[in-house]
C-alpha positions as CSV (number, residue, x, y, z in Angstrom):
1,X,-80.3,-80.7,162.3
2,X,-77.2,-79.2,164.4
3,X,-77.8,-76.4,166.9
4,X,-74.4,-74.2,167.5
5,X,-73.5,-72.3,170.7
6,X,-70.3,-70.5,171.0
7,X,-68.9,-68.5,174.4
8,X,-65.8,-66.9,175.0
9,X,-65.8,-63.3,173.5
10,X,-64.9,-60.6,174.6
11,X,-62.4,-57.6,174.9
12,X,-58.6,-57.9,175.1
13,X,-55.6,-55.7,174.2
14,X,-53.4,-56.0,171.7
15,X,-50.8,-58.6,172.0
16,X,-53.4,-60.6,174.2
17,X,-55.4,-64.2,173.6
18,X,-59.0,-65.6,173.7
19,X,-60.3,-68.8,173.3
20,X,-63.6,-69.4,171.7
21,X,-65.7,-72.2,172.5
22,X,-68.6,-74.0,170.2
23,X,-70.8,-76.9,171.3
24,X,-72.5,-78.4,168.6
25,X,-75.9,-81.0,169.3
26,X,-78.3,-82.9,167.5
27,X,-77.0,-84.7,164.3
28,X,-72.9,-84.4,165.3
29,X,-72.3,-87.8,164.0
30,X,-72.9,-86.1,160.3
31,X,-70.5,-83.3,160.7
32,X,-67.8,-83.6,158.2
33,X,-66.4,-80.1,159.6
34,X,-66.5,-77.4,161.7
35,X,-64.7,-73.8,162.3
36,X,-65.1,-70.0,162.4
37,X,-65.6,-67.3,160.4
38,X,-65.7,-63.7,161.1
39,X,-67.6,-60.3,159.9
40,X,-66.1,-57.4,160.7
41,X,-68.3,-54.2,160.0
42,X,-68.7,-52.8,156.7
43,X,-66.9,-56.0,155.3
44,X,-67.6,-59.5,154.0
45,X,-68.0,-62.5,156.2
46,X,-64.7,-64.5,156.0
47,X,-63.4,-68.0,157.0
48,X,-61.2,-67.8,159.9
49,X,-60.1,-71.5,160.1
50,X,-62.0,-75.0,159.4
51,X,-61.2,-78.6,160.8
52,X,-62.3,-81.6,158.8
53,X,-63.0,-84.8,160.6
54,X,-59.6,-86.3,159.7
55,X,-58.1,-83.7,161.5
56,X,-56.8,-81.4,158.4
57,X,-56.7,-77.6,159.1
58,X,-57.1,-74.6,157.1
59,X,-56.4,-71.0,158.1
60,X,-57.0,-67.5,156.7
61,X,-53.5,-66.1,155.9
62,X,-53.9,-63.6,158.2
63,X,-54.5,-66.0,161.2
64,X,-52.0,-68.3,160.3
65,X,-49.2,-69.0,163.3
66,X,-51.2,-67.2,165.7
67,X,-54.5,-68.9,165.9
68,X,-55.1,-72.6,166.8
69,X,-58.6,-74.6,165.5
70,X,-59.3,-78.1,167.6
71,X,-61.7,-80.4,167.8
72,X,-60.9,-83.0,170.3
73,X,-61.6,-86.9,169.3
74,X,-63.6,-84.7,166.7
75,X,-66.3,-84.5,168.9
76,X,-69.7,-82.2,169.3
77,X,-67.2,-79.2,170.4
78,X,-64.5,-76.8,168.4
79,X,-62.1,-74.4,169.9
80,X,-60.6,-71.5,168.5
81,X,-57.4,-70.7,170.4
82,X,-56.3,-66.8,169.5
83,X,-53.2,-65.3,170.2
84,X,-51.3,-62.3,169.5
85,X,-54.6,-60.7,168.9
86,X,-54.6,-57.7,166.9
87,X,-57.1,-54.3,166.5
88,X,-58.1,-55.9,163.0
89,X,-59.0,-59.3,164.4
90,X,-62.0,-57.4,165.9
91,X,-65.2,-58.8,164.5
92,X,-68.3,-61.0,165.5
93,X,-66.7,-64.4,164.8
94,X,-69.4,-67.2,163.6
95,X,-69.1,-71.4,164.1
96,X,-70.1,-73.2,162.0
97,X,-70.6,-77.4,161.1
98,X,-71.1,-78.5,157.6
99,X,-72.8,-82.1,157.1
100,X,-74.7,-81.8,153.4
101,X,-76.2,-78.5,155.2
102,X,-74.2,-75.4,156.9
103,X,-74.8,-74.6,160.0
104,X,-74.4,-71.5,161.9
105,X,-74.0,-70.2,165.5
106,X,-75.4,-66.8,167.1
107,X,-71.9,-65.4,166.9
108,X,-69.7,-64.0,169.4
109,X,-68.0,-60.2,169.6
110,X,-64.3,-60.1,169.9
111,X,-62.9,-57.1,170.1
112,X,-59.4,-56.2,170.4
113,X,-58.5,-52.3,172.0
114,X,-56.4,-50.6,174.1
């Protein structure tokens, strides 16, 4: 079993940056990868960006150059560094850990206004 708790939403303006925290416990040594996903309303949920435990990356085309996924000495926590935030990066945003199960966090708002 993982348990997944995220923190750092929140409102910015355009143009601005967030970074979005996830602390995983319980069975981290069998997480094979972890990243984010978001739901905005009315649409489907979608991947965001992913670490694997070798360190390889993937990003939504629409995040790509401006949003950053870590996971330092791929450890029990994974960051989501956003910037150049836009109105249509507004969503609840989701971490997640895979080990033969997917996990899920609560999820966290981010909403991006003037």
């Amino acid at each position: 079993q993982v348990q997944l708790v995220e923190s750092g939403g929140g409102l910015v303006q355009p143009g601005g940056s967030l970074r979005l925290s996830c602390a995983a416990s319980g069975s981290i040594f069998s997480i094979d990868a972890m990243g984010w996903y978001r739901q905005a309303p009315g649409k489907a949920r979608e991947l965001v960006a992913l670490i694997r435990s070798g360190g390889r990356t993937r990003y939504a085309d629409s995040v790509k150059g401006r949003f950053t996924v870590s996971r330092p000495n791929a450890r029990n926590t994974v960051y989501l560094e956003m910037n150049v935030l836009k109105p249509e990066d507004t969503a609840v945003y989701y971490c997640y850990a895979a080990t033969t199960t997917t996990y899920w966090g609560q999820g966290t708002q981010v909403t991006v206004s003037s």
